[in-house]
C-alpha positions in Angstrom: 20.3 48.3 55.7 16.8 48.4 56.8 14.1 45.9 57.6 10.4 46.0 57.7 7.9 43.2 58.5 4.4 43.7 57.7 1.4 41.4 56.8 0.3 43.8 54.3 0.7 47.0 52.6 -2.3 48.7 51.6 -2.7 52.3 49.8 -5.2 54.2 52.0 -6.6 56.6 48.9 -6.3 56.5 45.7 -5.4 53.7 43.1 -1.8 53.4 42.3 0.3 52.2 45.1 4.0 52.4 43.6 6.6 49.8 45.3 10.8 51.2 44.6 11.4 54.4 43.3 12.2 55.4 39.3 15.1 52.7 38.5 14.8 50.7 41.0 13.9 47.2 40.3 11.7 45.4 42.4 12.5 41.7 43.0 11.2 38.4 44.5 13.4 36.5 47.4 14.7 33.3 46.1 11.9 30.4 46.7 9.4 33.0 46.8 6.0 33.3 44.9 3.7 35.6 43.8 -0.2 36.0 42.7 -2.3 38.2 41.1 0.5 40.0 38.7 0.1 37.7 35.8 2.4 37.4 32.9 4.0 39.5 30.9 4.5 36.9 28.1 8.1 35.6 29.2 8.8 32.7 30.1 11.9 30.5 31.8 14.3 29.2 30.0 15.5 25.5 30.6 19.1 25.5 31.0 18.7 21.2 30.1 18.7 20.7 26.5 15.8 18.3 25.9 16.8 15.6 23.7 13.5 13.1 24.1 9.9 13.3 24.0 8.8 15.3 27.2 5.9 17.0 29.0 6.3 20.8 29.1 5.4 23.0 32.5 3.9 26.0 32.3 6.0 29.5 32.3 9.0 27.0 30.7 11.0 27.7 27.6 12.5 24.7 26.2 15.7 24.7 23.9 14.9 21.1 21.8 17.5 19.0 20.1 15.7 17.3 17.7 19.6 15.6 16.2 18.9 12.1 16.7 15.4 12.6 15.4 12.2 13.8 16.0 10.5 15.0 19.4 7.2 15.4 20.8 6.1 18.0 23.2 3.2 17.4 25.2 1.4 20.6 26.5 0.3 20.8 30.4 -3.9 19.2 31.0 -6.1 21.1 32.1 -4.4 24.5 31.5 -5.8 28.0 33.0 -6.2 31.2 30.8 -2.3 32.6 31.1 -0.6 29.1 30.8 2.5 30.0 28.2 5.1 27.7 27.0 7.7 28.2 24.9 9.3 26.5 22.0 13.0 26.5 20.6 15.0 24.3 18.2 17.9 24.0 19.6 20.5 22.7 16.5 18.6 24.0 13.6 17.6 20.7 12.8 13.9 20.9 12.6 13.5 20.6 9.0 15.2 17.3 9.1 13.7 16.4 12.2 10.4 18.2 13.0 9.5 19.2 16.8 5.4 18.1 17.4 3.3 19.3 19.8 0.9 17.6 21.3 -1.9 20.1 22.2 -2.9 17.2 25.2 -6.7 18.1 24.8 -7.1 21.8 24.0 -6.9 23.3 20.8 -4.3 25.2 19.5 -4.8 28.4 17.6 -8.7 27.2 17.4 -7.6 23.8 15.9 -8.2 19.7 17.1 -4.6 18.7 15.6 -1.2 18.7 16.8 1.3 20.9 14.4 4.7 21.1 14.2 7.8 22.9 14.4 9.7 22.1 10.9 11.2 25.2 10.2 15.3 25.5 11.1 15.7 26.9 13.9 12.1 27.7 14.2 10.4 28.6 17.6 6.7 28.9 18.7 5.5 31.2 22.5 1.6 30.0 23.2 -0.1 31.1 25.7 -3.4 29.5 26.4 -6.3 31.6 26.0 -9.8 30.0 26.4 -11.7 26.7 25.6 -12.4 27.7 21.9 -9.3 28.8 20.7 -6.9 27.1 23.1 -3.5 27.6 23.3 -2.4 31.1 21.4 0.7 31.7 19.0 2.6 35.2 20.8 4.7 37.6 21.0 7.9 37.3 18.7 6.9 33.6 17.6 5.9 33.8 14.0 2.6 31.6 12.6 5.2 30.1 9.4 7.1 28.4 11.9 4.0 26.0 13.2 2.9 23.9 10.5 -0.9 22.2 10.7 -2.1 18.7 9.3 -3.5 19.1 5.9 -4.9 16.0 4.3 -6.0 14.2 0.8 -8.9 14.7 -0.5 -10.4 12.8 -3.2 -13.1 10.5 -5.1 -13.9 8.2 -7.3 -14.0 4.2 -7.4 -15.8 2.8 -4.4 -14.8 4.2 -0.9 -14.1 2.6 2.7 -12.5 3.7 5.6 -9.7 1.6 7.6 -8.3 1.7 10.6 -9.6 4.7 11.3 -7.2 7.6 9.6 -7.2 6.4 6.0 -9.7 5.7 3.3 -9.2 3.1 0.6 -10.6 3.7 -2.9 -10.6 0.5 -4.8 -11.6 0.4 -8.7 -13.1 -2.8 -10.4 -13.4 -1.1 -13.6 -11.9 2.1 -15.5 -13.0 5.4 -13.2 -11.0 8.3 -12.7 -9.1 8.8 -9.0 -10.1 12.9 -8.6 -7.8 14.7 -6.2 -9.9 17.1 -4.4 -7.0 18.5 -2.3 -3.2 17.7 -1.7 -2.6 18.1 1.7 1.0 18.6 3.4 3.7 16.0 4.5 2.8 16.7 8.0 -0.5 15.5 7.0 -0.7 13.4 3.9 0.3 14.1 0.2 1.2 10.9 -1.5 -0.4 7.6 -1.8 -0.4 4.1 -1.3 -1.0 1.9 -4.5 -2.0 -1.9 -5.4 -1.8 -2.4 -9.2 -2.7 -5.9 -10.5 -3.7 -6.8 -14.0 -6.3 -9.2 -15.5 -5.0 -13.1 -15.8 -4.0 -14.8 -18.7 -6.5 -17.7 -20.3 -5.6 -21.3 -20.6 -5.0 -23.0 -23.1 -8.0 -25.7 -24.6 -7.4 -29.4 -24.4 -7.5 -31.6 -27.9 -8.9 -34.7 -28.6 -5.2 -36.5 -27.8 -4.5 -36.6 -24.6 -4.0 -33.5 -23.8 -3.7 -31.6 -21.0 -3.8 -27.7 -21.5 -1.4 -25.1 -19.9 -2.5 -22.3 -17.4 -2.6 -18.7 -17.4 0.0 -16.8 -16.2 -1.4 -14.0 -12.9 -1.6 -10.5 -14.1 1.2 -8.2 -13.2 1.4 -7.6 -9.3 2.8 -4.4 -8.5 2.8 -2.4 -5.0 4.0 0.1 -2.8 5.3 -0.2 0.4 2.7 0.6 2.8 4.8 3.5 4.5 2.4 6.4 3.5 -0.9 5.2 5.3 0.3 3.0 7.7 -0.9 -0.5 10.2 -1.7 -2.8 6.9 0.5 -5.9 5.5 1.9 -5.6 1.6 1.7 -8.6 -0.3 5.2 -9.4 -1.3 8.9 -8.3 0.8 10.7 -7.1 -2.1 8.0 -4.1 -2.2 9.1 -2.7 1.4 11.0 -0.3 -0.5 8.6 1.3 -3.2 7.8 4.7 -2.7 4.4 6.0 -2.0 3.1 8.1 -5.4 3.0 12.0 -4.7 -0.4 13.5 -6.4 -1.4 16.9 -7.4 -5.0 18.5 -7.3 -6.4 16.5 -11.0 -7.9 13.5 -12.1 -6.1 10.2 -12.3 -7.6 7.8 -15.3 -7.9 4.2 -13.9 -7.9 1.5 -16.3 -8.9 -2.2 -14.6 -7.4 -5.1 -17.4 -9.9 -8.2 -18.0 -8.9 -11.6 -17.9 -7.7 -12.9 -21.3 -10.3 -15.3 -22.7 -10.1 -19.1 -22.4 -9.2 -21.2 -25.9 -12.0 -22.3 -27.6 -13.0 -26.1 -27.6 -11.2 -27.0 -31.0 -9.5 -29.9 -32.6 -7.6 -27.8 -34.7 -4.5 -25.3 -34.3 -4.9 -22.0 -32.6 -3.1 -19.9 -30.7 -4.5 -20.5 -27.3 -5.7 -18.3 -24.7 -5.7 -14.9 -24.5 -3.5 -12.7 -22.9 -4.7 -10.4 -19.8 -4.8 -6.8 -20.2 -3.2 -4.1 -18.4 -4.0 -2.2 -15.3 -2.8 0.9 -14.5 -2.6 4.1 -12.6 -0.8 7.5 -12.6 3.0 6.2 -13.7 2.4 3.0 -12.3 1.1 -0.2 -15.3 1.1 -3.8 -14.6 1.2 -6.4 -17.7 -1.3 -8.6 -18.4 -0.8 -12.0 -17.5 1.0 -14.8 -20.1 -1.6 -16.9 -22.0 -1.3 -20.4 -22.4 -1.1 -22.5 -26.2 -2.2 -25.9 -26.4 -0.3 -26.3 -30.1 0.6 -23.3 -32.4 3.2 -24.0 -35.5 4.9 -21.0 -34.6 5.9 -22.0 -31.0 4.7 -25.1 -30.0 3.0 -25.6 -26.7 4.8 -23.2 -24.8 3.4 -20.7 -21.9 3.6 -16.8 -23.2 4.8 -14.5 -21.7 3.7 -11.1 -19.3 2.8 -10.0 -16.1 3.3 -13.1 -14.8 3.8 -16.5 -17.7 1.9 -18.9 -19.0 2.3 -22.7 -17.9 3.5 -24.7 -20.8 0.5 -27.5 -22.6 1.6 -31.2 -23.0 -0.2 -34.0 -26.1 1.1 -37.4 -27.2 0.4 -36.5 -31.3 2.5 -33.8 -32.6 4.1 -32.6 -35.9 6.9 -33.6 -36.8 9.9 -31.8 -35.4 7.5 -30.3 -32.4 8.2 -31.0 -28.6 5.1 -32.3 -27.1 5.8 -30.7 -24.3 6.3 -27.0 -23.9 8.2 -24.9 -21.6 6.6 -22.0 -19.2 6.5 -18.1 -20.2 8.7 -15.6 -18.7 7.3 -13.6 -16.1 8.2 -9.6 -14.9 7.5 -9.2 -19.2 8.6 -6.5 -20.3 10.7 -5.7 -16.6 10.3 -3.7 -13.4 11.9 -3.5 -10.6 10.5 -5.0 -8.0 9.2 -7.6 -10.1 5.6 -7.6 -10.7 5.5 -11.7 -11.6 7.4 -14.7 -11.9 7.4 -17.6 -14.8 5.0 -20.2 -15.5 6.1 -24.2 -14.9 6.6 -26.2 -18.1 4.7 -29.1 -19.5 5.3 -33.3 -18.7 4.7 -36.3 -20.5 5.6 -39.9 -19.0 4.0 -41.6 -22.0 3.0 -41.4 -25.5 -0.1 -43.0 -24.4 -1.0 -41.3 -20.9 0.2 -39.6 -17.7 0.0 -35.8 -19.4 0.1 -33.3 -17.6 0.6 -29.1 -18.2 2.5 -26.6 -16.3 0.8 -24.2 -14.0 0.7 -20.3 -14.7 3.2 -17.7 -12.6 1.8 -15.9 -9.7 3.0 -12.5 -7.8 5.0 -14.8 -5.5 6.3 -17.5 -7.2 6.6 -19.5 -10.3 4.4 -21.9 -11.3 5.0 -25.5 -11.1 5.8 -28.0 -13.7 3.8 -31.2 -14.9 4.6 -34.0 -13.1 6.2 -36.8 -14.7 3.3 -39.3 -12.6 0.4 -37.4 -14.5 -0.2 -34.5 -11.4 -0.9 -31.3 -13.3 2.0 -28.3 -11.9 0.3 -26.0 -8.7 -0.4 -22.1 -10.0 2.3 -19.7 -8.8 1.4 -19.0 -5.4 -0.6 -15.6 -4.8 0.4 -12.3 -2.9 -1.5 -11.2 0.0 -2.2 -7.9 0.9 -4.5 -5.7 3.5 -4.2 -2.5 2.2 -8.1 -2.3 1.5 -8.4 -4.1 5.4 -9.1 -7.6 5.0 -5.7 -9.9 4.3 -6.9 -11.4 0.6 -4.8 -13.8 -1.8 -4.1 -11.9 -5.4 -2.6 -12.7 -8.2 -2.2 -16.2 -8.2 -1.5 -18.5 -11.4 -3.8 -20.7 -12.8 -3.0 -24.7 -12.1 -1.9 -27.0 -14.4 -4.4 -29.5 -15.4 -4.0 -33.8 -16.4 -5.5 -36.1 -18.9 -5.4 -39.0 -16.2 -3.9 -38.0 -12.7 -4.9 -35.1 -11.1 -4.9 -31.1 -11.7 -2.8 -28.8 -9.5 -3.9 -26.8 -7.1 -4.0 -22.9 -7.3 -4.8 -19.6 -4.7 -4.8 -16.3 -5.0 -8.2 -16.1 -7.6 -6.1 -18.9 -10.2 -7.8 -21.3 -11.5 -7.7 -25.0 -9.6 -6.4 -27.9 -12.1 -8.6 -30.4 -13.8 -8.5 -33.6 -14.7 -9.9 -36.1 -17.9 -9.6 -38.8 -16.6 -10.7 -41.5 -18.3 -13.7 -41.0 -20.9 -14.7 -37.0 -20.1 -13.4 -34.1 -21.1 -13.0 -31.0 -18.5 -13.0 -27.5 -19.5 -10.6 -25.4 -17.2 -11.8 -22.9 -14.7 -11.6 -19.6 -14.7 -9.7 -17.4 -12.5 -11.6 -15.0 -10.0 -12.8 -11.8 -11.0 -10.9 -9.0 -9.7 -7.9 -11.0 -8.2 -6.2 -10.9 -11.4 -5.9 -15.0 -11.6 -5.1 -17.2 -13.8 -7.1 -19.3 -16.1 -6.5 -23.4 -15.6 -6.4 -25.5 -19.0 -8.9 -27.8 -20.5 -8.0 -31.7 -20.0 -9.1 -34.6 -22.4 -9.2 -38.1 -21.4 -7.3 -41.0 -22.4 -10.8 -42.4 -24.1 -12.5 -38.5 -24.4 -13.7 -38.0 -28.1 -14.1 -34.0 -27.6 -11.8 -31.3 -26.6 -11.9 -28.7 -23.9 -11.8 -25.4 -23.1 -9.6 -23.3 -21.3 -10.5 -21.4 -18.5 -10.7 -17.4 -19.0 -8.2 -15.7 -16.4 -9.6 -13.0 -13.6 -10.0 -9.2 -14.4 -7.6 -7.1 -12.4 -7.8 -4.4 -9.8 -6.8 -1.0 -8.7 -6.3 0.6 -4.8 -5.5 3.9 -4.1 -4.8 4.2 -0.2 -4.0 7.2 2.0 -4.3 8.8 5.7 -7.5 11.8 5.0 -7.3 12.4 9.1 
């Protein structure tokens, strides 16, 4: 075998300078490098299957195991025009668990995102071309097995962006949610959703010592947050509800109103009002339970709905009547999670005195019953959300109210308690507009000569929520 050492070999005419003869194949001493060539496309394959997130090398091929779940593939900073890197998934597993790269600065295929691998057994070559279009899809690597971001479009209601990626559409009144575009899973195509309906009214307090019941919260419903990300849900139980998938249309919206407050009247009625429903797409929360201060069909007791009504207490009743009255069933008619919870029932320590009414349901808990000392029942305690960015108290139940002690307490947009005692007569509050709160009762003195009011509950709300970047 022959040797030669030279520094360099130069062709002395001419511009082809041929190294081997036909079939012979010219190759590179182990450890050895070489310039100016280039590439012909190929890279070289990894012989360790990668199995975690790792940072790829240029002129590597990488067989990825994506098995135990999914991987991200940073490319090399700072790349020079001829950089490749190749992709491979390994168990045919991508479409289970997808294979992203992270382009690490540059574009890819002329594009600021990071696409993915989600095809079984899909593979990607790039090579990286230039500052404009970045890295480059080659050779036998086919375009279908990359997948891009593509994100939600939409409008309607009033619009705010949160934490950055995701916009927030939130609706005080009936609009219509338009989807301008769908998106992709590897972007966004479904939505988050907070549903709550208007509050129940309380019920009026009568010239007899009477302390009127509270409205029950409107119907709290939710999903779980999953779709568009870094916010708190209200309530635990809804860690589970799926995000709502949506097509290019319009969504109606319809916001419920609060149910209306009984009149001031001495004589039988049926009490408040009932809230009205909310709703969007397949998703409908009840209006919240009203509250009856006497009705000969059914007493004093709390209806029911969304969330139920607290139950109305008096000293002077017909004959074969309870004078005081049990709480309305919340989750009316049923969901699951539930969207509300019952209201607290009605007290009387006296015939004389110490009345006092049940407060109205709330999204998180029932509402608390008339104290047997006078102390009108708390309002079901509120959900609180972020999903629009700000943590805020919803759905809470309106408080109980007393004719001599004092009225519950309430959150969450219910209405706080009152109290008649001992000439006056106190109209209930009303429960905060768009919280979806309930209504408080009227209260009457033991000496009061006029009746009260209820309190009229709070309209609802509606927030659509999803990631647009």
């Amino acid at each position: 075998m022959s040797k030669i050492e030279v520094d360099a070999i130069d062709k002395q005419s001419g511009s082809t300078l041929t190294l081997g003869g036909s079939g012979t194949a010219v190759t590179l001493a182990s450890g050895a490098t070489q310039t100016g060539f280039g590439r012909t496309g190929t890279v070289d394959w990894q012989t360790s299957i990668k199995t975690a997130n790792f940072t790829a090398v240029n002129g590597e091929g990488y067989f990825v195991n994506t098995t135990s779940g999914e991987i991200t593939v940073t490319l090399p900073a700072s790349p020079s025009v001829g950089n490749i890197v190749a992709i491979k998934d390994y168990a045919n597993t991508a479409d289970t668990n997808q294979i992203t790269i992270n382009r690490n600065g540059s574009n890819i295929d002329g594009t600021a995102d990071n696409p993915v691998v989600a095809n079984e057994g899909g593979s990607v070559t790039l090579v990286y071309a230039d500052a404009t279009k970045g890295w480059l899809t080659v050779e036998a690597a086919q375009k279908s097995d990359i997948a891009f971001p593509q994100f939600i479009t939409a409008t309607g209601g009033t619009v705010t962006t949160v934490c950055t990626n995701f916009k927030v559409h939130t609706f005080t009144g009936p609009g219509t949610f338009t989807v301008c575009t769908v998106g992709n899973a590897q972007g966004s195509n479904t939505v988050d959703y907070l549903v709550i309906a208007g509050g129940g009214g309380g019920a009026h307090g009568q010239a007899c010592f009477q302390a009127g019941g509270a409205g029950g919260a409107g119907g709290y419903r939710e999903s779980s947050g999953g779709a568009s990300g870094c916010y708190s849900i209200g309530l635990p139980a809804n860690s589970g509800v799926s995000a709502l998938p949506v097509t290019a249309t319009g969504f109606p919206i319809v916001v419920g109103g609060g149910g209306a407050g009984a009149p001031n009247s001495q004589a039988p009625n049926p009490g408040g009002a009932n809230g009205s429903n909310s709703s969007f797409s397949s998703i409908t929360s009840t209006g919240g339970g009203l509250s009856i201060a006497f009705a000969p069909s059914c007493g004093f007791a709390g209806g029911p709905g969304g969330s139920g009504g607290g139950g109305s207490t008096r000293n002077a009743t017909p004959v074969g009547i309870n004078p005081t009255g049990p709480g309305g069933n919340g989750n009316t008619p049923p969901v699951s999670p539930s969207q509300g919870n019952p209201g607290g029932s009605g007290s009387q320590a006296a015939f004389s005195a110490n009345h006092s009414s049940g407060g109205g349901g709330g999204a998180g808990g029932a509402g608390g019953n008339g104290c047997a000392t006078g102390n009108g029942g708390a309002g079901g305690a509120a959900a609180t959300s972020s999903i629009n960015g700000t943590p805020t108290a919803r759905a809470g139940g309106g408080a109980g109210s007393s004719d001599i002690n004092s009225g519950g307490s309430a959150t969450g947009g219910g209405g706080a308690g009152v109290t008649g005692n001992p000439n006056t007569s106190a109209p209930g509050n009303n429960g905060t507009a768009n919280t979806g709160g309930g209504g408080s009762g009227g209260a009457v003195g033991a000496s009061a000569g006029n009746g009260a009011s209820g309190g009229t509950g709070g309209s609802g709300v509606v927030m659509i929520r999803y990631k647009f970047q």
